[in-house]
N, C-alpha and C positions, 0 to 999 in steps of 0.2 A: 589272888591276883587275877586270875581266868572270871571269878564271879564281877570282879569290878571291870573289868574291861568288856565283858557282856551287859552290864547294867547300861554301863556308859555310852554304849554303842546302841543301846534299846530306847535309850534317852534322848539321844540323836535321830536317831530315823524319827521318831514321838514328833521331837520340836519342828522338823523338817515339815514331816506330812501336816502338821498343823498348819504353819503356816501355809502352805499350798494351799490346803483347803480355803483358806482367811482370806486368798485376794479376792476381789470386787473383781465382778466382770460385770459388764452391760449388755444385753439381747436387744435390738431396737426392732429386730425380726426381719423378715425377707425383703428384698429391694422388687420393686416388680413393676408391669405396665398395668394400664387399669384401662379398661374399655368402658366409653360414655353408654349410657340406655338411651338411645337414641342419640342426642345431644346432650343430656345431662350427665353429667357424672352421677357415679352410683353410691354415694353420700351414703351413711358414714364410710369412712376407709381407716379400719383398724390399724393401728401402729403397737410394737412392743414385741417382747417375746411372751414364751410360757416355763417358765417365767420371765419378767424381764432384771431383775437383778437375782445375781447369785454370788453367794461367798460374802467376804466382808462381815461387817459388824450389823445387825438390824438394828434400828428401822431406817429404809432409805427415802433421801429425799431424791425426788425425780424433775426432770429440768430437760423440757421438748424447746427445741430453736433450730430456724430451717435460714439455707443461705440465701441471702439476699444481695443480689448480684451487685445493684449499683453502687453499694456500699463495702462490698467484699467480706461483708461479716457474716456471723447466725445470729440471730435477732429473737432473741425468748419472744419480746415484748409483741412482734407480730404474729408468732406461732398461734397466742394464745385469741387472737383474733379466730383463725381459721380451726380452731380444735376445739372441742367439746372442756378439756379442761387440761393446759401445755402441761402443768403437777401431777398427773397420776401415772401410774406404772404402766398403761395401758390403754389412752386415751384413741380418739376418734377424728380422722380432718371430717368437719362437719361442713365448711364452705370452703371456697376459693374462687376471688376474681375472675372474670374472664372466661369461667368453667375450665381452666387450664390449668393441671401440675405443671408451669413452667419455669418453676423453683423446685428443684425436686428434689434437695440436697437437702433431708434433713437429718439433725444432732441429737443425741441422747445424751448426759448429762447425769450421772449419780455420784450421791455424795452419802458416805454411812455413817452411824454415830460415833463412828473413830476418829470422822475427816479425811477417807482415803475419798479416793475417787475413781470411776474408769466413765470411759467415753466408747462410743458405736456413734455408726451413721449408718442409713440405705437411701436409698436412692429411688423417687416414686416419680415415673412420668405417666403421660396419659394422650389418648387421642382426643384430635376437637374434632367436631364437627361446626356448618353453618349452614344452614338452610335457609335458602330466596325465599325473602317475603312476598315478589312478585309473584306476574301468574306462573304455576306452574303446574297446570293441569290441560293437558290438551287433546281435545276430542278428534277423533274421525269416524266415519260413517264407512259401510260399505256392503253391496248387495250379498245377499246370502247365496255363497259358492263360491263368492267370488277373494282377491288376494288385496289387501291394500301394505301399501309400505308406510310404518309407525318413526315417525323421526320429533325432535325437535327441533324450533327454528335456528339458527346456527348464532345467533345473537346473542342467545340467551342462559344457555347451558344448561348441563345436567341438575340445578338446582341444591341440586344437596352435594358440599365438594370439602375437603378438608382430610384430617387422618393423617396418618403416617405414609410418605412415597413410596414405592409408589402403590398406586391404588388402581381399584380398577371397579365394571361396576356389570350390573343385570338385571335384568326384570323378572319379575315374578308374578303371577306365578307363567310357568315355560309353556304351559296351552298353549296348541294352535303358533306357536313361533319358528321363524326358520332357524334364527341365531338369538337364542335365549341369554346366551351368555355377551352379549351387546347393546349399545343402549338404543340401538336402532335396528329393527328387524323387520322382513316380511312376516303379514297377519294373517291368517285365511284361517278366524272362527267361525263356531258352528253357532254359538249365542253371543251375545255382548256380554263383554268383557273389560276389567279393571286391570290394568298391570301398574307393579309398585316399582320403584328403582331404586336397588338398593348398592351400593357403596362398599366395597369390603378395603380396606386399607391393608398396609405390608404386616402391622402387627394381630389379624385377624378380626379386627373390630368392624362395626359395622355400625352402617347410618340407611334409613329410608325416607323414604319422600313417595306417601299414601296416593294411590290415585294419580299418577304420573298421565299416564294414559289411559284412554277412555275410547275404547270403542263399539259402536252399535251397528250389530248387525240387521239391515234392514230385510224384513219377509218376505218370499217371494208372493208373488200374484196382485201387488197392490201400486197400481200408476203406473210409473216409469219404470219398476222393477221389472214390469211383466214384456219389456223392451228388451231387456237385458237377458229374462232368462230365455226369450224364444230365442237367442242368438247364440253362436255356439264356432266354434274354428273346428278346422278338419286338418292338422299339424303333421306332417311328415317331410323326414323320420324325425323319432325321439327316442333314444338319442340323436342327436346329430353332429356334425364335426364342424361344418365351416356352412352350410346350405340348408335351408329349412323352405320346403313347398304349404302353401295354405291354400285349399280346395275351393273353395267361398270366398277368394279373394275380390269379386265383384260386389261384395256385400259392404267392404273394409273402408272404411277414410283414410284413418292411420295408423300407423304400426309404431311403437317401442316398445325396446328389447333393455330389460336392466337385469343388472347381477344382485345379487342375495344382499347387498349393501345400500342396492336404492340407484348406485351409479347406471345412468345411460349407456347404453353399449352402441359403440356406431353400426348401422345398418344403413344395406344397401336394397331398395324393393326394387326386383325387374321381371315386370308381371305378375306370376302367381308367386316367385321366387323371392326369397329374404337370403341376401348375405352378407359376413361378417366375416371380420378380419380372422384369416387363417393363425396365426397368434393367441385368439383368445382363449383365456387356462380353462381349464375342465372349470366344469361345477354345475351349481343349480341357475337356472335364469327367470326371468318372467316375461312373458308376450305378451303385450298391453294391444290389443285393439280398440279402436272407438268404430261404429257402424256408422252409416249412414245415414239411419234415422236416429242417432244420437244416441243406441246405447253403448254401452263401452263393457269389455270383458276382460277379463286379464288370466293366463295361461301357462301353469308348468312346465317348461324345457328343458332337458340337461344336455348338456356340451361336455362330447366325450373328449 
């Protein structure tokens, strides 16, 4: 009696763990973001597990279909459009419309030679990008020693725009810039120089637009330059708080005062004297003078 109620019970656990092992599962593998190479997506984008069927009966047939919103369904028949091949245990997105995963939902599909089946899904989205065919490359000039402020026209924008929100953007490379991390910055290089703008969006990705700006630094001792560099301000104090005296003021036309953004700052000249609003916040400034025989110089300030 003890030897058959042991068989019995050995029998059991046997047919139990067998079947466990026998169900069919499906791996369709990890759901994820995918970041474009510049604008392109980075074609193929593997799908599946390692492996992607386990358990069940071999051999299985495999069945890729991704949701297709206007219709509310999975759609093998387009899967197999944008995949290397929708039947294999492992296949490839090889294209997509638009350069956009904006179907992301897609189905896995197995069937074994028993006729069980299991099902998985993940989920694949992606950034865009679009980059202006227009111009978007913009030069400026400026005497060697001397600061220019780097912007684009407000019309136009930063060119290269898209990604996941929010986003934000910089120029590269950070040479010679006051605020590298914006797309507009004071310049004061020592050679000419190319900055790129690049893009970084909320999910890490990133887009550029080559040659953004363009600036050349002119030599000294040659024409007009040599107007500019015999010209020179004599600033105190610096720091300053709310008053700034300039020694050489009989040499000056005009004076502006701008903050590290490019913004205008209101000034008052009386005499040799420059003042500004008690109010204005600390920081870096620049003091644009033009002389009177037309050359012009521009000038680091900081506002304690």
């Amino acid at each position: 009696m003890k030897t058959f109620f042991l068989t019995l019970s050995l029998l059991s656990a046997f047919s139990y763990n067998t079947v466990i092992a026998q169900t069919l599962q499906a791996h369709a593998g990890a759901s994820r973001h995918v970041c474009p190479n510049s604008v392109n997506l980075p074609y193929p984008i593997a799908l599946g597990g390692t492996p992607t069927a386990t358990g069940g009966t071999p051999p299985y047939q495999y069945k890729w279909s991704f949701f297709n919103p206007p219709y509310g369904t999975y759609n093998p028949d387009r899967a197999s459009r944008i995949m290397n091949d929708s039947n294999l245990a492992n296949p490839s997105i090889v294209y997509f419309p638009f350069n956009k995963l904006n179907i992301p939902y897609i189905k896995l599909k197995i069937t074994d030679a028993a006729g069980a089946t299991a099902v998985d899904s993940l989920l694949i989205t992606s950034s865009a990008y679009s980059i202006h065919m227009g111009p978007c490359s913009y030069n400026f000039s400026v005497n060697q020693g001397d600061d220019v402020f780097i912007k684009m026209p407000i019309s136009v924008g930063p060119c290269v725009f898209g990604g996941i929100q929010p986003s934000t953007y910089t120029l590269t490379p950070t040479a010679y810039l006051t605020t590298p991390n914006q797309i507009e910055s004071w310049c004061k290089p020592l050679s000419s120089i190319s900055y790129s703008c690049m893009l970084f969006d909320a999910k890490g990705c990133t887009a550029t637009m080559n040659n953004f700006f363009n600036v050349t630094v002119k030599p000294k001792g040659t024409g007009f330059d040599e107007l500019n560099n015999s010209k020179h301000l004599t600033i105190s104090p610096n720091p300053f708080t709310h008053q700034l005296f300039i020694s050489n003021m009989q040499e000056v036309k005009t004076l502006q005062l701008f903050d590290v953004l490019g913004k205008q700052i209101k000034i008052e000249v009386q005499g040799n004297a420059i003042l500004t609003e008690p109010n204005l916040p600390s920081g870096m400034c620049f003091l644009k003078a033009q002389f009177k025989n037309g050359a012009t110089l521009t000038q680091k300030v900081l506002r304690e």
